[in-house]
ZAVODO-14235 format. One record per residue: x, y, z of N, C-alpha, C in turn. Coordinates in steps of 0.1 Angstrom, whole numbers, plus 5000, padded with zeros to 4 digits. Atoms other than C-alpha are relative to their C-alpha. Layout:
residues N
XYZXYZXYZ
...
This chain:
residues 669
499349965012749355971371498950054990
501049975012747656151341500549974989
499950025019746956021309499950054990
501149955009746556181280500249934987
501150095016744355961251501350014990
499749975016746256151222501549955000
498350045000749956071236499949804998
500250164999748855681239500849914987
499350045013751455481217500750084988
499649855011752355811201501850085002
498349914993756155991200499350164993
500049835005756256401195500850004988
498950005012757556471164500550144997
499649845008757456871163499250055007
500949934991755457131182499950144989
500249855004754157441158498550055003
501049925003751757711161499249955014
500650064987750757551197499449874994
500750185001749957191181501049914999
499050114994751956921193499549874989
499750145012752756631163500149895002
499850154992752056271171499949894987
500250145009752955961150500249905011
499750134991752955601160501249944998
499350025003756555561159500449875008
499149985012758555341145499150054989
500950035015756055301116499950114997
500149875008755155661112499050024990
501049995005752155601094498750065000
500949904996749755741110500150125011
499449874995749456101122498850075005
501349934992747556311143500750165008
499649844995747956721153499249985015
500349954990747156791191500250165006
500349934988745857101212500249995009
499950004985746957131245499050075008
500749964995745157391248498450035004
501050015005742157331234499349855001
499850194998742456961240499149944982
500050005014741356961201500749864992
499650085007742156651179500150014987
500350025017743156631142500349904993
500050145003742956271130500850014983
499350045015745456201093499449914994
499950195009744855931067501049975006
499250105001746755661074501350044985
498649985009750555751050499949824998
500250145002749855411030501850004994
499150025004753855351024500449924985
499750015011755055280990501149885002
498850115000757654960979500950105004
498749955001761055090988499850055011
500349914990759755311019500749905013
499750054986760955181056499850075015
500449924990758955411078501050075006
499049954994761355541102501050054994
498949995010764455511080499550054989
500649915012762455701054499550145004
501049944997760855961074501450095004
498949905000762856271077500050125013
500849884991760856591091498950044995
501249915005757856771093499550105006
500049865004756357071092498650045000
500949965003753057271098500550194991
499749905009752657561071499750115009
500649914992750157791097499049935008
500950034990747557711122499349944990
500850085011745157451107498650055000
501149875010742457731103500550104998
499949915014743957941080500149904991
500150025013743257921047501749924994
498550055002746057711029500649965007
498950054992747157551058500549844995
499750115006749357251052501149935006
499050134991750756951070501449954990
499150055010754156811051500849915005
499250114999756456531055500950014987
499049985012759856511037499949795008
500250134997759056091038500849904990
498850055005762055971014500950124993
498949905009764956150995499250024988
500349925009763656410973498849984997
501150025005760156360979498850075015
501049984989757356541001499249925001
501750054996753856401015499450125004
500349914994752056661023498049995002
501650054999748256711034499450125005
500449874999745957011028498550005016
501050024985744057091067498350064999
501249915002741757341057499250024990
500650065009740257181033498449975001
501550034996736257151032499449874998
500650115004735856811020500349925016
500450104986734856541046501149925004
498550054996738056371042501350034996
498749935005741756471040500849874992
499250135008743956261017501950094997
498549985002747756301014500649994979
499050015015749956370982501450034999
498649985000753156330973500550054987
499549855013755456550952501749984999
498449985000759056510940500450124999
499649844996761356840948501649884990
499050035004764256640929501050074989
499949865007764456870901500450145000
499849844989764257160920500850045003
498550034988767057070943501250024990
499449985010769157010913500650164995
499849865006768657350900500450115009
499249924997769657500928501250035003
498750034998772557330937501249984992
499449985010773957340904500549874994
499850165003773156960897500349885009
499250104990774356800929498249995005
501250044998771256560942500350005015
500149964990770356660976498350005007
501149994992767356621005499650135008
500749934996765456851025500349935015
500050024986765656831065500450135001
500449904992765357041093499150114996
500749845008761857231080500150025016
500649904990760857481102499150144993
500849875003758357791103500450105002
499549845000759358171102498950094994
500649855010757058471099499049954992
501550045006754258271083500649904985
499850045016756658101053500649855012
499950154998757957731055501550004998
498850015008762257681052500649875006
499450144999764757391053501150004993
498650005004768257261045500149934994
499550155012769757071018500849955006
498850114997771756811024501350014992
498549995006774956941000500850085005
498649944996777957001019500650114994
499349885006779557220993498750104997
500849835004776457450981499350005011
500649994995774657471010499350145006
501449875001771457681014499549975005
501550014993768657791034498849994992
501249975013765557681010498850035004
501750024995762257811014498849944990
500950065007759257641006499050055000
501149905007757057850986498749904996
501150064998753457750993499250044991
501349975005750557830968498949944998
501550075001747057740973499350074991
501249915011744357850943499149894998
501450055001741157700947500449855010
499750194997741657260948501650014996
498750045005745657320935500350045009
499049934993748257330956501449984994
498849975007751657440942501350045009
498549974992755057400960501349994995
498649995006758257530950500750035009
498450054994762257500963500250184994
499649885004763557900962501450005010
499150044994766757910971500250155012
500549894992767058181002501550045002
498749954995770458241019501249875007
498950124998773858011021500250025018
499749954980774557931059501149945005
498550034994777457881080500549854998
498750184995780157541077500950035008
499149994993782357461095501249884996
499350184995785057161086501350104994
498849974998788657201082501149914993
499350084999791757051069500249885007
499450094994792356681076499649965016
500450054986790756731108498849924999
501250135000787656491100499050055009
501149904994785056741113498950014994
501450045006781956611105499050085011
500849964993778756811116498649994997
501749934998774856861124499250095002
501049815004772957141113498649985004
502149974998768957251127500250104993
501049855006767157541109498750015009
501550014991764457671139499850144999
500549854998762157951136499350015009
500949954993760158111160499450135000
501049885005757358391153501150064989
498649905009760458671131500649924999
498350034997763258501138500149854999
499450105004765358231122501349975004
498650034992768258051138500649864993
499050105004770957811124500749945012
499050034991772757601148500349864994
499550125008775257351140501449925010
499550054989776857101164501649924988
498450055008780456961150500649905008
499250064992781956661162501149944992
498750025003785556541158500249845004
499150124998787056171154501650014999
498349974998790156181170500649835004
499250144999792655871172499449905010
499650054987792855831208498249985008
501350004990788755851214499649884987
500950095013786755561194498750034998
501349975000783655741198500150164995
499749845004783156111180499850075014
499949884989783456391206499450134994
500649885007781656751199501550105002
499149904999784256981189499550175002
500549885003781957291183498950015004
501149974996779157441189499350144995
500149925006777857711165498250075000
502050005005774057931168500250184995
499849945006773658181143498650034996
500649935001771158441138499350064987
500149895013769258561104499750195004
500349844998769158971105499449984985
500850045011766158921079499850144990
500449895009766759291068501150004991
498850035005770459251056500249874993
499850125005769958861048501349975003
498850094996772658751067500249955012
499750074987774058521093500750095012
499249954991775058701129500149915012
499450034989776858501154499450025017
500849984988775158461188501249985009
499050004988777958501218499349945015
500350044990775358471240498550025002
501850015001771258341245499650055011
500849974989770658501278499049925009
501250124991767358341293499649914989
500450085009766758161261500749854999
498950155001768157791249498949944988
500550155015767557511220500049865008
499950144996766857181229500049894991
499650075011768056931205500149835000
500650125000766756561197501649934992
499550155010770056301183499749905000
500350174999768856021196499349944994
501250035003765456011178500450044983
500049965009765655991141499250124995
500749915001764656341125500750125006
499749914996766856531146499050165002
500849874997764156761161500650105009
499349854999765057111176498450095005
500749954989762957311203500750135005
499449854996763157661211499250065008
500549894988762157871243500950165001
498949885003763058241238500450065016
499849964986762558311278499749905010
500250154991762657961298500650075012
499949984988764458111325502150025002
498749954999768058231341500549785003
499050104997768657811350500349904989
499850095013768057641316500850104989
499749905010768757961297501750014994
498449965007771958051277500649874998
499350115002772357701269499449924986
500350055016772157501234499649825008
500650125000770557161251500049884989
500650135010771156811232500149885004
499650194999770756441238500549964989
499250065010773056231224499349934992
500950115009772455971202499949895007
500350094994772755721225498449995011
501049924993769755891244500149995011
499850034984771155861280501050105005
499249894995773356161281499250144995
500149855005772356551279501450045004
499249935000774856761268499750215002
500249844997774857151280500750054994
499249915005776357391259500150115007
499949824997776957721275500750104990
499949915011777157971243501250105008
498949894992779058251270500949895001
498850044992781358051285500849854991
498850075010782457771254499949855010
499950164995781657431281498849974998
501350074999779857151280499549955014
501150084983777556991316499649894994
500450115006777056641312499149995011
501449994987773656521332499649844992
500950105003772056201327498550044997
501549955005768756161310499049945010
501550024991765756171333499649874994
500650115004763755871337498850044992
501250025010760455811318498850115007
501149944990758456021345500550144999
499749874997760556331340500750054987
499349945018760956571306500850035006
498849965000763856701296499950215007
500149864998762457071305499850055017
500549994986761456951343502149955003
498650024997765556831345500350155006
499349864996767357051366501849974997
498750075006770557031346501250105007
499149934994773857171360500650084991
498949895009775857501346500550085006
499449874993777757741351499650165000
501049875001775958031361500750125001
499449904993778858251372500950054989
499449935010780458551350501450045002
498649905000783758641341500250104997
499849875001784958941344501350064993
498549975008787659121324499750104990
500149945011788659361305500950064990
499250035009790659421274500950165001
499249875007793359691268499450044986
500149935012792059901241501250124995
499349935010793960051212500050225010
499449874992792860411232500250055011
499049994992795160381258499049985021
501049974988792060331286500049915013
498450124989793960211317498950005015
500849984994790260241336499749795006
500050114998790059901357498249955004
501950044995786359911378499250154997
501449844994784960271369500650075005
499649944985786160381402501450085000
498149935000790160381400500349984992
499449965010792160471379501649925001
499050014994795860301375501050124997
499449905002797360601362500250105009
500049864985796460801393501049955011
499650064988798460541411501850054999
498149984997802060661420501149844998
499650105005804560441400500349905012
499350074988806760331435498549905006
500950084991803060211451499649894988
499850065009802660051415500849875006
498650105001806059861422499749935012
500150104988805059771458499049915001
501250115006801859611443500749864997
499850145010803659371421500749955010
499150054988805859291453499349835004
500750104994802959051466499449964987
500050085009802658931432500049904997
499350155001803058571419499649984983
500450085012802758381384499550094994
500649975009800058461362499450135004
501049824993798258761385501750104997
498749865002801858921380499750024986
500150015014801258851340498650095000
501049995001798058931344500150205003
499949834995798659301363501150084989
498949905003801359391341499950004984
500649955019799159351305499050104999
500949944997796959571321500250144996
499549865004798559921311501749994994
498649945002802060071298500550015015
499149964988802460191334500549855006
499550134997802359871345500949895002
498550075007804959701324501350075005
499049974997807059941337500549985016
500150064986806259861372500349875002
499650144999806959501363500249974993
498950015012809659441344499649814997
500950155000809159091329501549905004
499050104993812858951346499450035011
500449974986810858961374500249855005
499650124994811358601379501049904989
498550075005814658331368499749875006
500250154999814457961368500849995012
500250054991813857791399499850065016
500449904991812858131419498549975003
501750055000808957981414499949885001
500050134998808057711426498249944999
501349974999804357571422499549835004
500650084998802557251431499449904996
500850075013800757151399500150084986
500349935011800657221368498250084996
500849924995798057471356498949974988
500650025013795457411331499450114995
500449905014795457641299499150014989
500749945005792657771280499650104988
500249865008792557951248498750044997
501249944999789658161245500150084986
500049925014789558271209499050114996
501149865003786258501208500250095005
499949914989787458681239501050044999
498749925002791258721225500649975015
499549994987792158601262500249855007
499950144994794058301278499849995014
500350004985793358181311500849855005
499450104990794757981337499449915011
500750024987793357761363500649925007
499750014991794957641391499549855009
501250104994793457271401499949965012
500549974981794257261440499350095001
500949894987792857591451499250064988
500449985006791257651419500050184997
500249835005792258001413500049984988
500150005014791758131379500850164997
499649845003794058441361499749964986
500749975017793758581326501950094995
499349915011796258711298499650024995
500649995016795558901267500849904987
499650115010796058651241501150124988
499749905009799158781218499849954990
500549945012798258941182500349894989
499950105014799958641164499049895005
501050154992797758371185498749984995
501349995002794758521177498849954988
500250045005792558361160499449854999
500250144996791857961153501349915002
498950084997794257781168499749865004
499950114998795357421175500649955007
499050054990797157281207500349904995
499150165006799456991197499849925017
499450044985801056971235500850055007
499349934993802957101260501249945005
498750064991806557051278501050125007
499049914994808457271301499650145000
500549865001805857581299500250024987
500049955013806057571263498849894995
501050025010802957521240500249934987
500349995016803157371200498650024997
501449974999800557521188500350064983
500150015016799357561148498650114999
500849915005796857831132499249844985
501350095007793557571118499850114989
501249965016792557641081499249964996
500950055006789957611059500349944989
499950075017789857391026500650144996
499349895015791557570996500950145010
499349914998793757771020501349925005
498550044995797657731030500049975013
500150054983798257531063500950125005
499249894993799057731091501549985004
498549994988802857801107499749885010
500050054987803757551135501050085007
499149884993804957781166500049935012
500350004987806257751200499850105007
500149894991804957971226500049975011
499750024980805558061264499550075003
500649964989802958191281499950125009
499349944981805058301313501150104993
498949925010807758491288499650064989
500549925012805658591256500949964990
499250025015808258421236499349894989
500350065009807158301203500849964993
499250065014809358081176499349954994
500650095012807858001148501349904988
499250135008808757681127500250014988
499849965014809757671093498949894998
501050075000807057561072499649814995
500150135005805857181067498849964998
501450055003802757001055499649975011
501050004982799956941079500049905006
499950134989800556711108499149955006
500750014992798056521120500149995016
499649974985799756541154501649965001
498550024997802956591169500550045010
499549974991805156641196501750065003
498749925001808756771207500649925012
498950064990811556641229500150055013
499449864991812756941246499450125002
500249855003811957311252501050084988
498949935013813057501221501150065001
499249974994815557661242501049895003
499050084999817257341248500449944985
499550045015819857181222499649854999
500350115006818656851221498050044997
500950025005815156971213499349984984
500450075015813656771184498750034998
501449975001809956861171499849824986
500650055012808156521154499049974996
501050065004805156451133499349954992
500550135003803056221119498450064990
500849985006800656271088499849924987
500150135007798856051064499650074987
500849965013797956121027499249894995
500950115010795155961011500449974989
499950105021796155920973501149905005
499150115004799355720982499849905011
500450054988797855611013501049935007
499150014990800855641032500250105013
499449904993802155761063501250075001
499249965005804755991065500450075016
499149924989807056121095500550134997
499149875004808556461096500950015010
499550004988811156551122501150114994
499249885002813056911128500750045011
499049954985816056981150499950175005
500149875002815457301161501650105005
498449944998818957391176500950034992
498850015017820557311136499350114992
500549885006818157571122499349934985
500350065012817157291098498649994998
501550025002814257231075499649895009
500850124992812056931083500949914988
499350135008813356611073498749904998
500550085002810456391061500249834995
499750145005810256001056498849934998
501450095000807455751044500349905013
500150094992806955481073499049844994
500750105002806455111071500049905010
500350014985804854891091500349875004
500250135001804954541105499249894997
501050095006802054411091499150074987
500349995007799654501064498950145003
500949884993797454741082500850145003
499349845003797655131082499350065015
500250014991797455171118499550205001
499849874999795955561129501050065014
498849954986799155731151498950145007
500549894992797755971177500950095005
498949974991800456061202501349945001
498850074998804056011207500950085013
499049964984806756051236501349974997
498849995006810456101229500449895014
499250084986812355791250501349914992
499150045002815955741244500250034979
500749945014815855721203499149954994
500850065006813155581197498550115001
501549935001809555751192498649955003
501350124998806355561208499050064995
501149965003803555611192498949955002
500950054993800255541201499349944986
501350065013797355321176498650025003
501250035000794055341173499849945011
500250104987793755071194500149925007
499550024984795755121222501849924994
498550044997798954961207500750094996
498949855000801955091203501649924989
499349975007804955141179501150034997
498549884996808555221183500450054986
499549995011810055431153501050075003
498349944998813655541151499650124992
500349805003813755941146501849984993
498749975008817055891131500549924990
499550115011817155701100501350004993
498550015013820455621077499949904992
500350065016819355421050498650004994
501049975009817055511024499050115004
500849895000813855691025499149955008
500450104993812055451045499950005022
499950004987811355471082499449895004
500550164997811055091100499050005012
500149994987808255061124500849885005
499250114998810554801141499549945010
500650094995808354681167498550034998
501450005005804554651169499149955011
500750044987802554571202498650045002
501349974996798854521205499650065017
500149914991797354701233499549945009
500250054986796054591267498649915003
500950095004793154331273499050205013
500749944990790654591291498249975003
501350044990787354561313499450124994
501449885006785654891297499249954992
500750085005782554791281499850144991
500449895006781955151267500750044988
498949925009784255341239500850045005
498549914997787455441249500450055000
498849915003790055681255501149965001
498350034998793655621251500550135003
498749864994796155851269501349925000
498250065000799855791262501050075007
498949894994802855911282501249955008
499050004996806055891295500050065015
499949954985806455891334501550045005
498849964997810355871337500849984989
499550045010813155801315499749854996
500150105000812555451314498349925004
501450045000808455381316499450114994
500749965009805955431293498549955009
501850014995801855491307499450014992
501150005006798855401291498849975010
501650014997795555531305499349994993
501049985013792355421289498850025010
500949984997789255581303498649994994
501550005007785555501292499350144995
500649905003783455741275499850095006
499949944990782255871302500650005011
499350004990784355871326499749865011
501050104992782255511341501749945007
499050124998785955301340501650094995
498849915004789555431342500849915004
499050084998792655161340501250024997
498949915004795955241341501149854999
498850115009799054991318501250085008
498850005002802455031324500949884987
499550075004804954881301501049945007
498750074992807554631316501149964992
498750035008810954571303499849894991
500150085008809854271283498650084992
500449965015807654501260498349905009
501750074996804254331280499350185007
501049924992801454551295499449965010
500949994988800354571329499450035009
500949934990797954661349500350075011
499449954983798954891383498350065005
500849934989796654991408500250105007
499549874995798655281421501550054992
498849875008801055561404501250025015
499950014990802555531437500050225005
499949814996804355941440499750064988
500549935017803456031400498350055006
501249955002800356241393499850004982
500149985014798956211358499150144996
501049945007797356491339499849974988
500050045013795656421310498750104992
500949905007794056651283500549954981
499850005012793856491249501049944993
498650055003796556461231501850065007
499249934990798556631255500149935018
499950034988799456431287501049995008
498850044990801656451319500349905007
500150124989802956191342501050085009
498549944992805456401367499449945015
500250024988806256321401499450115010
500649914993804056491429500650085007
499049934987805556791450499550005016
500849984988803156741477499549845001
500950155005801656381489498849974998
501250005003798556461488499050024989
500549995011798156511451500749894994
499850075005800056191449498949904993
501550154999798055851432499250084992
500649975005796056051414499750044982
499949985016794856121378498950075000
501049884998793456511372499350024979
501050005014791156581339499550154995
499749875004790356891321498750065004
501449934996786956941336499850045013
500749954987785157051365498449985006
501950074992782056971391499250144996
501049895006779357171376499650085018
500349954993778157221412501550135008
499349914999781257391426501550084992
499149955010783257481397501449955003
498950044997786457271409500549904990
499750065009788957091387499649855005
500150134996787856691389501849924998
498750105001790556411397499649855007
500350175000790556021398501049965008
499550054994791655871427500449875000
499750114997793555541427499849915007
500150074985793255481463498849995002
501750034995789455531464499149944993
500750005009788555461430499050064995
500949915000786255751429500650094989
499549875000786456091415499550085007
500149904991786956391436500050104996
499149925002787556731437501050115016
499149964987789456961461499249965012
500450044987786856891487499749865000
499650135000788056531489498349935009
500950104990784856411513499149984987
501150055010782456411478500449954993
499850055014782756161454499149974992
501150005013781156061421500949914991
498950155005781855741400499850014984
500350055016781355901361500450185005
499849905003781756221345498550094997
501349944997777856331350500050125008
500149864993777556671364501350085001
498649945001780956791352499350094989
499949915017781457041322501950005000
498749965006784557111298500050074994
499949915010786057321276499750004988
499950005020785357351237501250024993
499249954999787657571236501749935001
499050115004791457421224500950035018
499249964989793357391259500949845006
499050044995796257241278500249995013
499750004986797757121309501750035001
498849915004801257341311500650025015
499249984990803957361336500250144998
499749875006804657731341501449985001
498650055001808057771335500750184995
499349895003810058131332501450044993
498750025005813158011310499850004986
């Protein structure tokens, strides 16, 4: 094995200008610049910490100004709130000494008084920038260097505001880098979501944005090509690594360890998933991993506004004689029939959309749905034989949307706002029909669900949202067959505690709702006295063997049983509750003919049409290696996917969606 001297007791803190950054972390005290290529040493004073300081927990980021022979070069540390260290390199005196400088002031004045830090510096084009830490004003600040003679003079200028992301109610907390390399400055900003039913945040987003330094503005990156970021949570400092040409197998991906530091997450910028991978052992970087993705392109392409009915180039469907049109759609099915018949005018006429009537289609599984919001296009995937089709997403959809849940090939689905704007419509849509209803309007739900298909007369829509000032919850509930508004009610509970509801399942009249953690709830959807809605029972949730964070999945198998899956973080441990007529929870080892799907807040339990997809419980991801949907076997205790001989006992070498999606019966009624 080879040693090298300078790494000895040392962590990387930053890589500029080809000199790799070494402190003796935790402590952080002492500091030293390395040459790789030069094998070159540059020894620090010792950072003598000050009362109040806590090394680590004080120590932010750091930052080389330019190569440490130019003139004015300058080492910097943001080493507590609102205060640099910095240390001039190119200095002629025999020894270098550090100084510290409050930016408190500064910050102030640009933020319009609000007190704020400095993280993520980075280098660009020869100048120094970095991000404040205020949510609401948030700016890219550069740090204006001047050296004249023995002074050195550093100022806060404020440069250009950069992208947010958070949203209504949805608790969308995120983490921002600022990385330059030679020209070019990059924003990327990772977002993750606390949702009910997970006890551990989950990444909802994944944002890398571009300065165009002639315009001063942020442009949207779709897609890195052979490039990628590689991104530190685990390690305080949040550091951030950029290769503009690593290669076609790491490339086009946003790279980060978690915070736990034992998982890499893959972003794929094109395609909207994440690839989970375990973190290499102590013998192997993150750059020698050979991490799994999806290398393979979709293809498609959109109807344009001028009429260009051009499929590969080659043919044309206009040239095609309507009748051979018509004998096409013959050998048609499902979504390839949807799919051929958004494809032109002629088409539609070729395939009328009564082309199929309840209980003429029959299918095997349900299909898991996909909105694809940058691409304007839903997709379908198929999790036995893993086909995949495409629709054009319609003109009302478009946009940010929100899956609630599905039932009977119908969608609830909500248009996501920003602060200071009007919540969106709640609508149902179908898919397989194009029919949309939208709901009359009601305040924002943190989640909700529906009885029936909107088409049927007992279908009820209900949901569940909390306000902070009165710090109540509040029920809504809308018949949609009566044409009535929403009927809202406060809820109270059996005990003292303000439990968070996730999911619910319509059984008989009652409403189950799911808790935080894992118990559950019954509330009557039909109150007659007062204003008041009773939870009327109250059931803590299941003793479980997971040692990790949790997922709760809630659902209704038949009229008369209620399931509770709770899977581990990663996928390590999966246990499945039943409730028993005395209101207890118990453990089963087998679903016997049920299949569960589960996606979120959206889960199925239906019985299997086939026995070979009995026992099982399917998931919204897929094996990175052969792109197939994963499923958890009962009988083997493994996970599989269609080629049943491989298993795998976690969710390591999968990817998922980002992207808001569902698991959907198709349904033509």
């Amino acid at each position: 094995m080879y040693r090298i001297p300078s790494f000895l007791g040392r962590r990387v803190q930053g890589c500029f200008y080809g000199w790799v950054i070494l402190s003796n972390h935790p402590h952080n005290d002492i500091w030293s610049l390395w040459n790789p290529k030069t094998s070159k040493t540059i020894r620090l004073p010792r950072l003598i910490p000050k009362k109040g300081d806590r090394g680590s927990s004080s120590l932010r980021q750091c930052c080389l100004s330019s190569p440490p022979d130019d003139h004015g070069s300058i080492f910097m540390l943001t080493i507590k709130e609102y205060t640099i260290a910095f240390c001039r390199l190119d200095c002629k005196r025999k020894r270098l000494k550090w100084v510290e400088m409050s930016y408190a002031k500064q910050m102030k004045n640009i933020t319009g008084g609000y007190d704020g830090f400095l993280h993520s510096l980075t280098c660009c084009n020869g100048k120094v920038y970095a991000l404040n830490s205020v949510r609401s004003n948030g700016f890219v600040i550069q740090i204006d260097i001047v050296v004249k003679g023995t002074e050195v003079v550093i100022s806060l200028l404020p440069y250009v505001e950069h992208h947010q992301s958070y949203y209504i109610n949805d608790r969308l907390a995120s983490v921002s880098f600022l990385k330059g390399c030679c020209t070019e400055l990059f924003y990327i900003e990772l977002s993750f979501v606390k949702e009910d039913h997970v006890e551990a945040k989950t990444v909802g987003d994944v944002h890398v944005f571009k300065l165009d330094t002639t315009d001063i503005r942020w442009e949207k990156l779709e897609d890195l090509k052979e490039a990628a970021f590689f991104l530190d949570l685990a390690h305080g400092g949040y550091s951030a690594f950029y290769s503009p040409a690593i290669g076609l197998e790491l490339g086009g991906y946003v790279h980060f360890l978690d915070r736990s530091g034992l998982v890499i997450n893959s972003y794929n910028i094109k395609n909207k998933t994440i690839a989970l991978s375990s973190m290499p052992t102590r013998h192997t970087s993150m750059l020698e991993r050979r991490l799994q993705g999806d290398h393979g392109e979709i293809k498609f392409k959109q109807e344009e506004d001028s009429g260009n009915d051009e499929v590969d180039g080659k043919l044309r469907l206009v040239d095609i004689p309507l009748d051979v049109l018509k004998t096409i759609m013959e050998l048609c099915v499902g979504v390839e029939y949807l799919n051929f018949r958004a494809t032109c005018k002629k088409c539609q006429i070729a395939a009328p959309m009564n082309r199929w009537s309840k209980g003429e289609y029959s299918l095997v599984s349900p299909w898991l749905m996909v909105l694809d919001k940058e691409r304007g296009v839903i997709s379908f995937t198929d999790p036995m034989f893993g086909d995949k089709y495409y629709i054009k997403t319609p003109k009302e959809l478009i946009g940010d949307m929100v899956i609630h849940c599905s039932l009977g090939g119908w969608v609830l689905i909500r248009r996501r706002t920003r602060k200071g704007t009007r919540e969106g419509s709640l609508m149902f849509y179908n898919p397989f029909t194009s029919d949309i209803r939208v709901l009359p309007p009601v305040p924002h739900l943190d989640t909700c669900s529906f009885s029936a298909p909107p088409t049927s007369s007992d279908c009820m829509v209900v949901g569940f949202t909390f306000t902070p000032c009165s710090r109540k919850w509040r029920v809504y509930m809308h018949f949609v067959a009566r044409g009535s508004l929403w009927i809202g009610f406060n809820l109270s509970f059996c005990d003292d505690d303000l439990p968070s509801f996730h999911s619910g399942t319509q059984w008989h009249e009652y409403l189950y709702a799911l808790y935080y953690d894992g118990g559950l709830g019954f509330v009557h959807t039909q109150p007659t006295i007062g204003t008041y809605v009773q939870i009327s029972a109250c059931f803590k949730g299941p003793r479980s063997s997971c040692r990790s964070p949790k997922q709760h999945f809630l659902m209704k198998c038949d009229p008369f049983l209620v399931i509770l899956v709770i899977v581990g973080e990663f996928g390590e441990c999966v246990e499945v509750f039943k409730l028993n007529g005395s209101y207890e929870w118990e453990k089963t080892e087998s679903l016997g003919r049920d299949t569960i799907y589960i996606c979120g807040k959206a889960c199925l339990c239906i019985e299997a049409k086939t026995p070979e997809i009995a026992n099982r419980i399917y998931f919204p991801c897929v094996r990175s290696k052969n792109r197939k949907i994963v499923f958890y076997s009962l009988e083997t205790r493994r996970y599989h996917t269609s080629d049943v001989e491989e298993s795998f006992g976690d969710f390591m070498g999968t990817q998922h969606h980002l992207d808001q999606h569902v698991w959907i019966e198709p349904c033509w009624s």
